[in-house]
MARTITI-931661 format. One record per atom (N, C-alpha, C): x, y, z; residue in one letter. Coordinates in steps of 0.2 Angstrom, whole numbers, plus 5000, padded with zeros to 4 digits. Layout:
% residues N
XYZa;...
//
This chain:
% residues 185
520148425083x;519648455087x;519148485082x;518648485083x;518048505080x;517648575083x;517648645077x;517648695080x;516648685082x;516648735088x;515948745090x;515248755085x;514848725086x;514248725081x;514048805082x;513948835078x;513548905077x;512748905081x;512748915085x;512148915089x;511548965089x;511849025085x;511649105084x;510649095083x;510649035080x;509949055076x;509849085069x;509449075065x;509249105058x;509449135058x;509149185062x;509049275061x;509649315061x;510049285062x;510949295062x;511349285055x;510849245051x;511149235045x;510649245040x;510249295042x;509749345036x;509249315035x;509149245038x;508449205038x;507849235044x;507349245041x;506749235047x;506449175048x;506449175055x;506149105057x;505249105058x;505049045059x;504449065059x;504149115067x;504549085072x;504649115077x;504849205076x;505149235073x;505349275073x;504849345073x;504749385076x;504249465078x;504849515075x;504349525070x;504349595067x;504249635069x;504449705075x;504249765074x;504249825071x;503249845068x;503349895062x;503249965066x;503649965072x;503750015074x;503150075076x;502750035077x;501950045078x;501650005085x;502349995090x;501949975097x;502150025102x;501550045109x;501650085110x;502350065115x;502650045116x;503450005118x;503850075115x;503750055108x;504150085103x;504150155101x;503450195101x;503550235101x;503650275110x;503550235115x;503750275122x;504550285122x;504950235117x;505850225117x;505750305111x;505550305108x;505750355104x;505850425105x;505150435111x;505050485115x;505550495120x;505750445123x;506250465128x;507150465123x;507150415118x;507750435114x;507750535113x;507050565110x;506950605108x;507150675114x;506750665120x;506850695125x;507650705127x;507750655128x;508650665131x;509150685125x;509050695119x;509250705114x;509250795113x;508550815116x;508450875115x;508650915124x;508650875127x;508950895132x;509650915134x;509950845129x;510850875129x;510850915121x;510350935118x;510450995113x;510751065120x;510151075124x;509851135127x;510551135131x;510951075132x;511751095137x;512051105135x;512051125127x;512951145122x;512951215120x;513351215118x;513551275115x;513451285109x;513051365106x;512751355099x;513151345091x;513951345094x;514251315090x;514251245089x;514151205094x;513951135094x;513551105089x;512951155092x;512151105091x;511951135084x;512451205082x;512151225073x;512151145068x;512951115068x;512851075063x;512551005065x;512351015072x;511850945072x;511050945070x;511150995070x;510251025067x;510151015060x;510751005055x;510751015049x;510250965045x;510650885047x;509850845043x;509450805049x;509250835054x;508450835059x;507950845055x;507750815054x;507050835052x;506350845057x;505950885056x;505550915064x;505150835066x;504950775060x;504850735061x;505050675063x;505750715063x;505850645068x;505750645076x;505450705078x;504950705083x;504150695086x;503950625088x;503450595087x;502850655091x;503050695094x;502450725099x;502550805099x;501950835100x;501950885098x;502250925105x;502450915109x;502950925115x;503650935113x;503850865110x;504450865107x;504650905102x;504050905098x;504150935090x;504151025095x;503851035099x;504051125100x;504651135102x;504851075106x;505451095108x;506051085104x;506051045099x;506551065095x;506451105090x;505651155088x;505651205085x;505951255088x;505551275095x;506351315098x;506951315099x;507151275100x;508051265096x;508151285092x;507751255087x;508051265079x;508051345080x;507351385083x;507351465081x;507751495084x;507851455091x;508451495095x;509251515093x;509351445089x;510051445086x;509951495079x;509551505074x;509551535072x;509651605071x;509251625078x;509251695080x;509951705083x;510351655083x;511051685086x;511251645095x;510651645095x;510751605104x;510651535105x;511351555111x;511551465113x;510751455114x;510651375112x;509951345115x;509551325121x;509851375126x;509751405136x;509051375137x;508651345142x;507951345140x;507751415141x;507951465142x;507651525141x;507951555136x;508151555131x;508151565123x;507851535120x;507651455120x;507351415118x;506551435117x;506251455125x;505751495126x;505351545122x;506051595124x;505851645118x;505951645112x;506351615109x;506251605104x;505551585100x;505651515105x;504751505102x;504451565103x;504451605106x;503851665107x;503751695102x;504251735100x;504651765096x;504351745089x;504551675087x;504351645081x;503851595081x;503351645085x;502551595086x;502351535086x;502751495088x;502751405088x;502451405094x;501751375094x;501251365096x;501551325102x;501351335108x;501651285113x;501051215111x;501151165114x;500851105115x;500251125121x;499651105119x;499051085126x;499351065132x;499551095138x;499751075146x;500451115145x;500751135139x;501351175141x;501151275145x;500451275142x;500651335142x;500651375149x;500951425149x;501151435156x;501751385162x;501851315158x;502551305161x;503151285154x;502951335150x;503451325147x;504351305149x;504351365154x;505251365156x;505351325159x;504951305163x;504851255169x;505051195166x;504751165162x;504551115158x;505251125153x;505651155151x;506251155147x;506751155153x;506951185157x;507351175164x;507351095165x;506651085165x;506850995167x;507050945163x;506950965157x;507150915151x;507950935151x;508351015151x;508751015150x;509350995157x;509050975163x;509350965165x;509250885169x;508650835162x;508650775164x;509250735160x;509350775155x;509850755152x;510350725152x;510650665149x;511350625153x;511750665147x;512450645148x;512950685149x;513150685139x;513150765139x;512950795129x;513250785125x;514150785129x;514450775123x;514550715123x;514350665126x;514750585124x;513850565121x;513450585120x;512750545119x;512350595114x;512450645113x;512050685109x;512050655101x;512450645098x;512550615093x;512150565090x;512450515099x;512050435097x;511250445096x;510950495101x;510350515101x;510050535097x;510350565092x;510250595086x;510150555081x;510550515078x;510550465072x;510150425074x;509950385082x;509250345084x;508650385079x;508650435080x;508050465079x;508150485074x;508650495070x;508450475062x;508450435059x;508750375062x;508550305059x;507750285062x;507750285067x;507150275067x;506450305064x;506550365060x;505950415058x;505850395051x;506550385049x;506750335041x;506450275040x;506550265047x;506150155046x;505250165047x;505250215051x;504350255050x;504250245046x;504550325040x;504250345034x;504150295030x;504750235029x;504650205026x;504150155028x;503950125033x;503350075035x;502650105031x;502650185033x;501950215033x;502050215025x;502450235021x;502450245014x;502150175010x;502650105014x;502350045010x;501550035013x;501450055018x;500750045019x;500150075016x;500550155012x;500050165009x;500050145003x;500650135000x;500350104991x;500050034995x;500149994999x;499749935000x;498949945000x;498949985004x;498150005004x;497750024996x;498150104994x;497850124987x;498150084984x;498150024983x;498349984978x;497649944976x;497449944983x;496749894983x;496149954980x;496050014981x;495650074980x;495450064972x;494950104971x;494950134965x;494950104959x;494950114952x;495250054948x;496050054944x;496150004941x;496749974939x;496850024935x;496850084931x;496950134927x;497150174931x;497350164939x;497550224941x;498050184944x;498250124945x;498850104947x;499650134945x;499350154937x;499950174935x;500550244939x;499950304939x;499850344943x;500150354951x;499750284952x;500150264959x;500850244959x;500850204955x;501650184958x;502350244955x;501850284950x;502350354949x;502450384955x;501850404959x;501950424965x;502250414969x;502350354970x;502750294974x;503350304973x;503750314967x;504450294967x;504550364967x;504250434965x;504350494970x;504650484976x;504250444980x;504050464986x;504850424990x;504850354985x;505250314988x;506050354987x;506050394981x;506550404980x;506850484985x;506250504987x;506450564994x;506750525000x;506450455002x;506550435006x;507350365005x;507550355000x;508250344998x;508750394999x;508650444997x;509050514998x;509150535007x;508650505011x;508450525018x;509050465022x;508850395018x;509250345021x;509950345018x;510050365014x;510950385013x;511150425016x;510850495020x;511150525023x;511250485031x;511050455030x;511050395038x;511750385039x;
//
């Protein structure tokens, strides 16, 4: 008997087909998954306990927040936990008050309102908070890195050849903060 032919396709065995799409993580597809990965992530922060959500804050980084909506809401958490308080969205709130974190354009004046609904659109914290968490640092890592090769691509074209060397120091700086970011994955 002859076993079954492998039917998977290239892409299955490390080849790219011609066929095959790449995304560099730059459709608005992709960034609308990021956002709601981002939202429900911060929403099941806003339902734990500040023992919980201290050591899951440890390597978030505020960018891996694609909007300035998101990004305030996880800077009040950060300062909520900090200050000692579970991440309620009314500590959350004040905390941002407290520690001047600019609301976003259309938040102001529904602040709570607006944190009430995120933490209570939240699907359930302690089975999915995690998974939510590493989406969004893998994702913010496969970013920075897109955005980083784009830039030596570009300045590579700029300027004259006497500065390339220049660049590509700066580059293996930059590559090497972002190695350290993707080990911690």
């Amino acid at each position: 008997m002859q076993p079954e032919p492998d039917r998977r396709g290239p892409a299955v065995h490390g080849a790219v087909s011609r066929t095959t799409t790449i995304n560099h993580g730059n459709s608005s597809d992709d960034h609308a998954l990021t956002a709601e990965l981002a939202a429900a992530a911060l929403g099941c922060l806003m339902n734990l306990d500040i023992e919980q959500v201290r050591p899951r804050l440890v390597d978030v980084a505020e960018t891996s927040f694609p909007d300035l909506v998101l990004r305030f809401v996880f800077r009040g958490i950060r300062a909520a936990v900090e200050a000692g308080d579970a991440p309620r969205p009314m500590a959350v709130a004040a905390a941002a008050r407290r520690g001047g974190i600019e609301p976003p354009p259309g938040w102001r004046g529904l602040i709570l309102s607006n944190l009430v609904g995120m933490a209570n659109d939240a699907p359930a914290p302690a089975a999915l908070v995690d998974w939510y968490l590493e989406q969004l640092k893998d994702r913010s890592v496969r970013h920075a890195v897109a955005i980083s090769a784009a830039a030596l691509h570009d300045r590579a074209w700029l300027g004259d050849s006497g500065d390339l060397a220049d660049l590509l120091r700066a580059h293996i700086a930059e590559t090497s903060r972002l190695l350290q970011r993707v080990e911690k994955l």
